[in-house]
N, C-alpha and C positions, 0 to 999 in steps of 0.2 A: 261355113263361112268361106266365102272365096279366096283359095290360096293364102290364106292367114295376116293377108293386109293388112285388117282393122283388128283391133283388141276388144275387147268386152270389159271394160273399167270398171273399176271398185270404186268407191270414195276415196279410197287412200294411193290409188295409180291413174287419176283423171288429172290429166292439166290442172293446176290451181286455179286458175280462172272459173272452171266448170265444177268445182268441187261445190260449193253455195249451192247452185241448180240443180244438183244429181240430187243434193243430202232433200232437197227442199222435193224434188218426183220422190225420193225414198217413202218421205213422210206422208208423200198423197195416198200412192198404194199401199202402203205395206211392207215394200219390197222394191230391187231399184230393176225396172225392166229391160230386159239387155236391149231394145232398142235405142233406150234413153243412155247407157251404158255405153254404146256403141255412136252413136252422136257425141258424148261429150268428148272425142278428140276434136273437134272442133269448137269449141265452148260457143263460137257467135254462130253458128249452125243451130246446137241446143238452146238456145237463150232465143233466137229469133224463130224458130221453130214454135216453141213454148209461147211466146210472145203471138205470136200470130194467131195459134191456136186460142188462146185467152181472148184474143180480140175478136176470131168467128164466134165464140161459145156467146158473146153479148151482140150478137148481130139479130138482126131482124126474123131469123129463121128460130123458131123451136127446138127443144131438144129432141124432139123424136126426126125431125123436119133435115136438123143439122145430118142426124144420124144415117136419113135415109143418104144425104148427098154423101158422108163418109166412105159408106157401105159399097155405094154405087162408083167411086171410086177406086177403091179399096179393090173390087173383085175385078172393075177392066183394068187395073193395073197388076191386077195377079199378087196383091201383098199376102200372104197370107197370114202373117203376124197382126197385120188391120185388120182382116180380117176377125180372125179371132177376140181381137183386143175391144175391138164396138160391138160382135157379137156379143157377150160379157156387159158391155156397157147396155146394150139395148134391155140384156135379160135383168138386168139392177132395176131400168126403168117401169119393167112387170110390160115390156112390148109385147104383143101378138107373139106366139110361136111363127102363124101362120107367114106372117108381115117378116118376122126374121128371115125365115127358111124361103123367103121368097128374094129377099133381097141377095142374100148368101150366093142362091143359083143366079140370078140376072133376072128373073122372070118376073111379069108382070105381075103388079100391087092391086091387090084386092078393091084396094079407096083410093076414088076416081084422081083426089086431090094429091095425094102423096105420090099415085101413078104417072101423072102430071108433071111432078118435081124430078122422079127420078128418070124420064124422059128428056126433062131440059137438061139435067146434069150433063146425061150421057150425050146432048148436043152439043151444048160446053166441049166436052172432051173432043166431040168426035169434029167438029169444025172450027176449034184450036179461035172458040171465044166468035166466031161469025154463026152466031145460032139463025136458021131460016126462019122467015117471018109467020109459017105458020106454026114451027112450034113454039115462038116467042107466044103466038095468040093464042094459042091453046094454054099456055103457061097464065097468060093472065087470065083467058075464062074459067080455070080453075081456082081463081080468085087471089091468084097473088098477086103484088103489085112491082111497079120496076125497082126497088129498094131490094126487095127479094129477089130477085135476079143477078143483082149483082152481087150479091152478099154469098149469093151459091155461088160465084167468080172467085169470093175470098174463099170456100170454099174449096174447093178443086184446087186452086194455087196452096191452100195451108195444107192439104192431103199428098198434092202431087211433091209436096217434098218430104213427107213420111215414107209413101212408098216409095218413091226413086231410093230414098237413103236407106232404108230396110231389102230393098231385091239389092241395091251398090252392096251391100256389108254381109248381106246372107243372112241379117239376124234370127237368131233362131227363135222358135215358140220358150215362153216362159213356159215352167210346169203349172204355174198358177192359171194359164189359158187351156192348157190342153183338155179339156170338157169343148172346148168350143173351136177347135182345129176344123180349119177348113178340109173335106172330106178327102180331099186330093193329095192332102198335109199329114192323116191322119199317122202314118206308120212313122213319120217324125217327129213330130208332137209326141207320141208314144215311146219314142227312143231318148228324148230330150229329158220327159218327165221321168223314165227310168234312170238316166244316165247320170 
């Protein structure tokens, strides 16, 4: 964690405010995730975070569909706790190995359609929402439509404040992830899970 800024909170050392929302992630996982942990010093950070994310998960995109735009965030932002965290989620969902380990590296997706998606993501990103007209048109002759497009906008806005706030805080890999450590993460995830 960077120079010891941020805390990693309990339920019982999180602002009151954030204490309902941490107990409430506790109960999703299992376990309370130190990113979520590491968010609630902010409570309207974690709450609108959560809040956002709730409202992509019911947007026009799929769950594997959401996941690819996660993923494909997640690695140009360099998170590697996203990483790991939708890796995990994708393996729940019985995803392709193949489709995982491809998203993980950046490299292009087998299925032309999902290929498509994590193309326009990475346009999203890469021109800061002025996507060029011909990968808008390649986006829609892969059959999606412009509801989908913008919902990858929520998207990328609901990711790009996971990772900004996990590379801001350093959060570290839970031991619960470390199966799924991004390859680069591997010997920390490894020391986390020991430690």
């Amino acid at each position: 964690m960077p120079d010891g800024f941020f805390t990693v909170h309990t339920p019982d050392t999180a602002p009151a405010e954030a204490r309902p929302t941490i107990e409430g992630v506790r109960r999703k996982f299992g376990y309370l995730p130190a990113p979520a942990a590491l968010m609630a010093e902010s409570p309207h950070l974690l709450k609108g975070f959560l809040t956002v994310n709730g409202i992509f998960e019911q947007s026009s995109l799929d769950p594997l569909e959401r996941e690819v735009v996660v993923l494909t965030v997640a690695t140009r932002n360099e998170c590697h706790v996203c990483v790991a965290m939708h890796t995990d989620t994708l393996t729940g969902q019985g995803a392709d190995p193949v489709l995982i380990g491809a998203l993980r590296s950046g490299t292009p997706l087998g299925e032309a359609r999902l290929e498509a998606l994590r193309l326009f993501t990475l346009a999203v990103l890469d021109h800061r929402g002025a996507v060029p007209d011909d990968v808008m048109r390649a986006f829609l002759a892969a059959g999606y439509r412009p509801d989908n497009a913008l919902d990858v906008v929520l998207g990328v806005g609901t990711y790009t404040i996971s990772t900004f706030v996990n590379r801001l805080t350093g959060a570290p890999l839970d031991p619960q992830l470390a199966e799924h450590a991004w390859p680069a993460d591997t010997a920390r995830a490894t020391a986390v899970a020991a430690g």
